[in-house]
C-alpha positions as CSV (number, residue, x, y, z in Angstrom):
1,X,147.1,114.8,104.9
2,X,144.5,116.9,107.0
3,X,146.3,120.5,108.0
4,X,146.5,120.1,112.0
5,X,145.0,122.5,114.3
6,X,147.9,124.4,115.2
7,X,149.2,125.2,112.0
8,X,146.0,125.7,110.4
9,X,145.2,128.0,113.1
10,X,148.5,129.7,112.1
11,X,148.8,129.9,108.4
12,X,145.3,128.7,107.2
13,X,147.2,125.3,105.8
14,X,150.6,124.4,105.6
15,X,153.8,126.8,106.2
16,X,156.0,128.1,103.0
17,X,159.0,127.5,104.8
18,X,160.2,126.0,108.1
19,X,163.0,126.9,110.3
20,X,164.4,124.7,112.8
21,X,167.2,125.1,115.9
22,X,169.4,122.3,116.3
23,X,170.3,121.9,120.2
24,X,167.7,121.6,122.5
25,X,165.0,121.4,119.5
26,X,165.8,118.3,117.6
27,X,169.0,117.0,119.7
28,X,169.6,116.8,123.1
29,X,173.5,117.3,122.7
30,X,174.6,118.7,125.6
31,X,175.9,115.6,127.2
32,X,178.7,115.5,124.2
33,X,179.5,119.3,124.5
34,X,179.6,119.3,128.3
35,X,182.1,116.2,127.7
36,X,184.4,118.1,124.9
37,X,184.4,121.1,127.2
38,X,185.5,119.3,130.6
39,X,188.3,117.6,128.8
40,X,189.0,121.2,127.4
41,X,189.4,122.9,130.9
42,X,191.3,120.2,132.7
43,X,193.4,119.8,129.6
44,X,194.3,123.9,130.9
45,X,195.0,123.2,134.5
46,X,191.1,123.8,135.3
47,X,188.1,121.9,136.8
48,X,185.6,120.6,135.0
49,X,182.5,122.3,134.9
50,X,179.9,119.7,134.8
51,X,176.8,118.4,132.3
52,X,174.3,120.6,134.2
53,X,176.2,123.9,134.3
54,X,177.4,123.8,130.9
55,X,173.6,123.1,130.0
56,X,172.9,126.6,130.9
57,X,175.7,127.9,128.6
58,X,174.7,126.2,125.8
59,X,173.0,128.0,122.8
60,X,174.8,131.1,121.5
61,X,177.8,129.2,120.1
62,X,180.8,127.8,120.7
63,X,182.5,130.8,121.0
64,X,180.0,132.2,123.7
65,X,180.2,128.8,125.4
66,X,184.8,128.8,125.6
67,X,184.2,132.2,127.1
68,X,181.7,131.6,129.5
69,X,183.5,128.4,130.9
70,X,186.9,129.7,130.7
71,X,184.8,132.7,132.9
72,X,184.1,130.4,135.6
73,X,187.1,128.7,135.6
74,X,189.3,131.8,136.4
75,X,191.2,131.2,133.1
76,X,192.6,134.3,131.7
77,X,191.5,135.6,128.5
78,X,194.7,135.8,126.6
79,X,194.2,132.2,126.5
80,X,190.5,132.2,125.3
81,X,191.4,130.8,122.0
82,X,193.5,128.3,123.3
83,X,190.8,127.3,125.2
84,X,188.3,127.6,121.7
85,X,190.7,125.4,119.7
86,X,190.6,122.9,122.2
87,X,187.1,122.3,122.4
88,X,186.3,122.3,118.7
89,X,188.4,119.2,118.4
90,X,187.7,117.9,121.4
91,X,183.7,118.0,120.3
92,X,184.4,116.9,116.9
93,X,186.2,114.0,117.9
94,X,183.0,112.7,119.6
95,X,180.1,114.3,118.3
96,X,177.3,112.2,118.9
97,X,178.7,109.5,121.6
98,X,176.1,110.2,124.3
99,X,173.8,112.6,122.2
100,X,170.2,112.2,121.4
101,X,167.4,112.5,119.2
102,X,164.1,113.9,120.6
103,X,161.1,112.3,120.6
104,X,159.2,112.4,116.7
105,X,161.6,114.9,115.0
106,X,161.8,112.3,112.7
107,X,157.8,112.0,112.3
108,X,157.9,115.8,111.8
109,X,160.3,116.3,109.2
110,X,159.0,113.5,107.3
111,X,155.4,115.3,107.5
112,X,156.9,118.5,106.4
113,X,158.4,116.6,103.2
114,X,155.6,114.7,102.6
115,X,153.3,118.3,102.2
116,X,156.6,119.9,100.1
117,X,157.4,122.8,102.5
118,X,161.0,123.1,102.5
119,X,162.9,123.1,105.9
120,X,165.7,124.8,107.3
121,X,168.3,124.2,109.9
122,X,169.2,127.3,111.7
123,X,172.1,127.1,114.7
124,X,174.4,129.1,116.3
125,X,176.6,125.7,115.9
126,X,179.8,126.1,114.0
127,X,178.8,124.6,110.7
128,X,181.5,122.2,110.8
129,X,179.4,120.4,113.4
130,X,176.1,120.5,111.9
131,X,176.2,117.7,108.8
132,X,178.0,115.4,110.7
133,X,175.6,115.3,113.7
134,X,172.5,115.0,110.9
135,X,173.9,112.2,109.3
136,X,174.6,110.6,112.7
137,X,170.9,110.7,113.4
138,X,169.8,110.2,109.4
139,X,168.2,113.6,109.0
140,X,170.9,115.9,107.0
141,X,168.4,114.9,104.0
142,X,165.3,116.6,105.5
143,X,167.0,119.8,105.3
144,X,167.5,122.5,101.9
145,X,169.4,125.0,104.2
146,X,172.1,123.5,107.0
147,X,173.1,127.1,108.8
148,X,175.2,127.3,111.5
149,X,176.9,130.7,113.8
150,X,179.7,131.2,111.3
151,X,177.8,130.7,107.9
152,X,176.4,134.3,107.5
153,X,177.4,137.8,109.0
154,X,175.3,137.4,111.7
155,X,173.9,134.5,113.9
156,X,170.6,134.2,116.0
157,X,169.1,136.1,117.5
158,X,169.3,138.5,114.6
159,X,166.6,137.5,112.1
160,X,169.3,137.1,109.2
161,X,169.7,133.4,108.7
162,X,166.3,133.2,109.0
163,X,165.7,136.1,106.2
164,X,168.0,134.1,104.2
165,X,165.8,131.5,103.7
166,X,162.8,133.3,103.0
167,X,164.2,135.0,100.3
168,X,165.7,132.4,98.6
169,X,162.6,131.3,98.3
170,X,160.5,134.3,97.6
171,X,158.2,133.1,100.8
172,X,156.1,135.4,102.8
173,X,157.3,136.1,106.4
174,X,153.9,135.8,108.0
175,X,153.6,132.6,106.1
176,X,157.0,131.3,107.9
177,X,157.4,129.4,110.9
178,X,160.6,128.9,113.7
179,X,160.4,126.5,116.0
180,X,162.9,126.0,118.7
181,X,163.9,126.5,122.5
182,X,165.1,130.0,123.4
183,X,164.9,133.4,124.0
184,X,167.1,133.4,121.0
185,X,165.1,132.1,118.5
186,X,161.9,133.5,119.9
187,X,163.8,136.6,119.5
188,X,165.0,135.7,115.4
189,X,161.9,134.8,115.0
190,X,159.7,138.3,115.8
191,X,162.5,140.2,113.9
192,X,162.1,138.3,110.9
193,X,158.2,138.6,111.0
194,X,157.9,134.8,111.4
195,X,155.7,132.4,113.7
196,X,157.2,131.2,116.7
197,X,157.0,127.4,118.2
198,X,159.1,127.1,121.0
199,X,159.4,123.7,123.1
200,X,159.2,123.3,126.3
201,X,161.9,120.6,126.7
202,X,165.4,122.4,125.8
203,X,168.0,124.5,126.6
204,X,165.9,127.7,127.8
205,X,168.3,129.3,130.6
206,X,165.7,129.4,132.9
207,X,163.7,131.9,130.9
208,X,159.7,131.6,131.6
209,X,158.5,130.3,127.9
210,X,155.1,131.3,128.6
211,X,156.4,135.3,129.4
212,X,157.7,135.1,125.9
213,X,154.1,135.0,124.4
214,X,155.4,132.7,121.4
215,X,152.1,131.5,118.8
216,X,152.6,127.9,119.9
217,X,154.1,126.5,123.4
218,X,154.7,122.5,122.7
219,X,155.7,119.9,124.8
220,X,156.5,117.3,122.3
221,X,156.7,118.5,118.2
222,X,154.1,115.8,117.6
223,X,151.9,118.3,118.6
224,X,151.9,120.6,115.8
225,X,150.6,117.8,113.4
226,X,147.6,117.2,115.3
């Protein structure tokens, strides 16, 4: 397979290793979190906060995500793990009801097999979530590293679980790519030393992508194979 523009552009060939975000990257999940965490807060006495206002907490973890909804909802904080609890079984009782696949993420992963270069998946997700959702979808196999918010000492936007991968590799940073949707990743990504790809169509919190001066600003991951 011919080396496409991008990433020849970017590593003279194919990447050593790949590093993927989960929400807002590959799935679009939010409808099934913004579900879990409405059931949580009315289960509390609260309102429920709504798919489109829960998008924009989405993407520093669960944890993040209880606080900043129980923050709205005037909830008290002595009952933020209540309120945590809740929501993990509420989400993991119906992970991937209304949740979706992007468009070619399967296309991409398979191209990434196909040349050998071994592909992480790097989210701020509990890990309990993370297998279950990529077997939903048919993609857990794709993946030699499945990382989630809880599975090392520190989560993204540090550039640890990303460093983790590299070295269990032996790879080169500046040989390394990240692609996902936020500040956050951008952000993991420059710390470790890596390549940036970040797409257009996730969960961004209204930051300005193009401000961020990532290497590669997609619409669609199709584009970095061509």
């Amino acid at each position: 397979m011919k080396t496409p523009k991008h990433l020849k552009r970017l590593f003279e060939g194919w990447p050593e290793l790949v590093c993927f975000d989960l929400d807002g990257t590959l799935v679009d999940s939010v409808p099934d979190i913004a579900a879990a965490m409405d059931k949580s807060l009315v289960a509390m006495g609260a309102s429920p906060a709504g798919e489109e206002r829960v998008r924009g907490w989405v993407g520093y973890g669960s944890a993040k995500l209880v606080q900043q909804a129980m923050e709205w909802a005037n909830l008290p904080v002595e009952r933020i793990e209540e309120g945590y609890k809740l929501f993990l079984k509420e989400y993991f009782d119906n992970l991937a009801g209304s949740s979706t696949l992007y468009a070619n993420v399967e296309s991409i992963l398979k191209a990434f097999k196909y040349q050998k270069v071994p592909v992480a998946l790097i989210t701020n997700k509990p890990s309990l979530f993370i297998k279950p959702l990529l077997d939903h979808f048919g993609i857990s196999t794709y993946f030699s590293w499945m990382l989630g918010g809880d599975s090392l000492e520190d989560k993204k936007p540090s550039p640890v679980p990303l460093l983790h991968c590299m070295e269990d590799i032996e790879a080169a940073p500046e040989k390394c790519l990240m692609i996902g949707d936020s500040l956050a990743d951008y952000r993991a990504a420059k710390a470790a030393g890596f390549k940036c790809a970040l797409v257009t169509y996730g969960y961004n919190h209204g930051v300005d992508l193009k401000e961020l001066e990532a290497d590669v600003l997609i619409d669609d991951l199709a584009e970095l194979l061509m």
